[in-house]
N, C-alpha and C positions, 0 to 999 in steps of 0.2 A: 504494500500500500504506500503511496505517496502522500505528502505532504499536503496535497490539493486534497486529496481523494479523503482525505483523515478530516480535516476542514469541513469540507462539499458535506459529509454523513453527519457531521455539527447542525448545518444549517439544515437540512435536513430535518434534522429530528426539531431543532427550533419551529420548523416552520408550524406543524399542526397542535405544538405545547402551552401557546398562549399565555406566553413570557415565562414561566413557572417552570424554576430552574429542574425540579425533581423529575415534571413530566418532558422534560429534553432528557434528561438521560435514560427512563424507560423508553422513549422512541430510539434513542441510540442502540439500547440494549437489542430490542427489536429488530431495527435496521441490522445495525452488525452481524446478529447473528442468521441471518441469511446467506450472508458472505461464506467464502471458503475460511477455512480454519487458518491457513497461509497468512487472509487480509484480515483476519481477527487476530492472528498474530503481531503482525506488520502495524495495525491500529494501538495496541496495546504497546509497541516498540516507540511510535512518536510520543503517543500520552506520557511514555517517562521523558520522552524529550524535552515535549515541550511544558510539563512541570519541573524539569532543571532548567531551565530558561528562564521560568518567571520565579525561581525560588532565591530570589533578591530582597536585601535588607529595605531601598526603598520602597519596595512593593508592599512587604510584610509590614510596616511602616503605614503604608496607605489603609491595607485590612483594618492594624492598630484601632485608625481613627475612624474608621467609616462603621465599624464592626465595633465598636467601643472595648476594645480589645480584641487579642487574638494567640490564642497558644498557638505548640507547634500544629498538633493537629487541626484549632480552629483556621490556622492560616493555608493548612492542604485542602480544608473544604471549602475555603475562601476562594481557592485557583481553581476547584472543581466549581464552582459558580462562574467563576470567571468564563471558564472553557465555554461553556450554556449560554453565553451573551455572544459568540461566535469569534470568528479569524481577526478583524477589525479591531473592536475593544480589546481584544487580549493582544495583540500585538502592539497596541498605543499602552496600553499598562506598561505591560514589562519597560518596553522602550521609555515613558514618559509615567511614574505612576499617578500623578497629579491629574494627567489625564482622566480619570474617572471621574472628576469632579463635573464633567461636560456629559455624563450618561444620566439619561432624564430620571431614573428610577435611584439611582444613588444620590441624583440631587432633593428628593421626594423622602431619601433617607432619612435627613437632618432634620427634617421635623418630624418622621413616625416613626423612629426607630428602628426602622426595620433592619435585617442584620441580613449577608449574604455570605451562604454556606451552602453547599452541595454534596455530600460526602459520595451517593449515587452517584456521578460522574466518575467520580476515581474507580471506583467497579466495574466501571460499561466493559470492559474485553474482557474480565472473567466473568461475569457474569452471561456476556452472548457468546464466551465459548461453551462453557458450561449448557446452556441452552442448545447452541446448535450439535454439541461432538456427546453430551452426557459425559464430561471430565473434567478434568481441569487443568486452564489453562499452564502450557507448560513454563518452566520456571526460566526466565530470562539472562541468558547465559553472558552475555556483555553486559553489565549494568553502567547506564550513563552516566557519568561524573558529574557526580554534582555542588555547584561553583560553593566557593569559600564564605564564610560570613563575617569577615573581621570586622567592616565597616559596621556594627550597630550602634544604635544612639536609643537613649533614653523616651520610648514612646511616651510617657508622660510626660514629659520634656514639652509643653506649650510651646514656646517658645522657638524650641530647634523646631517643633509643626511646623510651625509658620513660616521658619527658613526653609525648611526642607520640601514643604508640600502647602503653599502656600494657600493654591484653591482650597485644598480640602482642609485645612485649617481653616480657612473662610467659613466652611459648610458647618463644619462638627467640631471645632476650640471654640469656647465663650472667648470674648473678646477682652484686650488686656484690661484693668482696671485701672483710671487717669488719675 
């Protein structure tokens, strides 16, 4: 499976889920598991890719404040939502993570709370191997390296928000007191 084609099964499954990140990954699950077991492999090879791609301090950073915190695992189902909002926004995150602050449902955040986690997403290729072969999915013999986290900073850190992620310090940091 390529790159396009791992994407293209995203939008996909977004199209009939009516935004609702849980019901994109049961249509993935779905979708995928139709496919040979090869491109449900192949699918499951980019998904670690490209969650070491966005497993960056800015990013985790962005989760922090938009998620009102974020453990380790709150911030894998953070990128498993992420993935559910498609190629686009997850490609302007990782690159920019401040960028979120311009997706109309994270701006809609800051005043209902709402929090954005997927944990269903990280499943999709065992779960639609399992579905289509009745096994499970075989164990990933290259695992992708996944990048270093020296740069962290203090997410209660107000302040460094605002330097760091300015929009979304806009959205979700009360404002300083004069």
């Amino acid at each position: 499976m390529r790159t396009d084609d791992f994407w293209q099964l995203i939008d996909q499954a977004r199209a009939g889920a009516g935004g609702e990140a849980d019901a994109v990954a049961a249509r993935a699950v779905a979708l995928l598991a139709e496919r040979t077991p090869e491109d449900i492999v192949g699918y499951a090879h980019h998904q670690q890719r490209v969650l070491a791609a966005s497993y960056r301090v800015d990013l985790w950073g962005a989760a922090y404040l938009i998620n009102g915190g974020a453990s380790d695992d709150g911030f894998e189902y953070f990128r498993g939502w992420l993935m559910t909002q498609g190629r686009a926004v997850f490609a302007a995150a990782v690159a920019a993570p401040d960028s979120l602050a311009e997706v109309p449902r994270v701006r809609s955040a800051a005043l209902s709370g709402e929090e954005f986690e997927c944990a269903d997403m990280l499943a999709v290729p065992w779960d639609a191997y399992r579905k289509a072969t009745a096994a499970d999915l075989p164990a990933e013999r290259d695992k992708v390296p996944v990048p270093d986290l020296n740069d962290f900073w203090d997410f209660d850190d107000e302040e460094e928000a605002r330097r760091r992620l300015p929009k979304l310090a806009a959205l979700f940091v009360e404002p300083p007191e004069e």
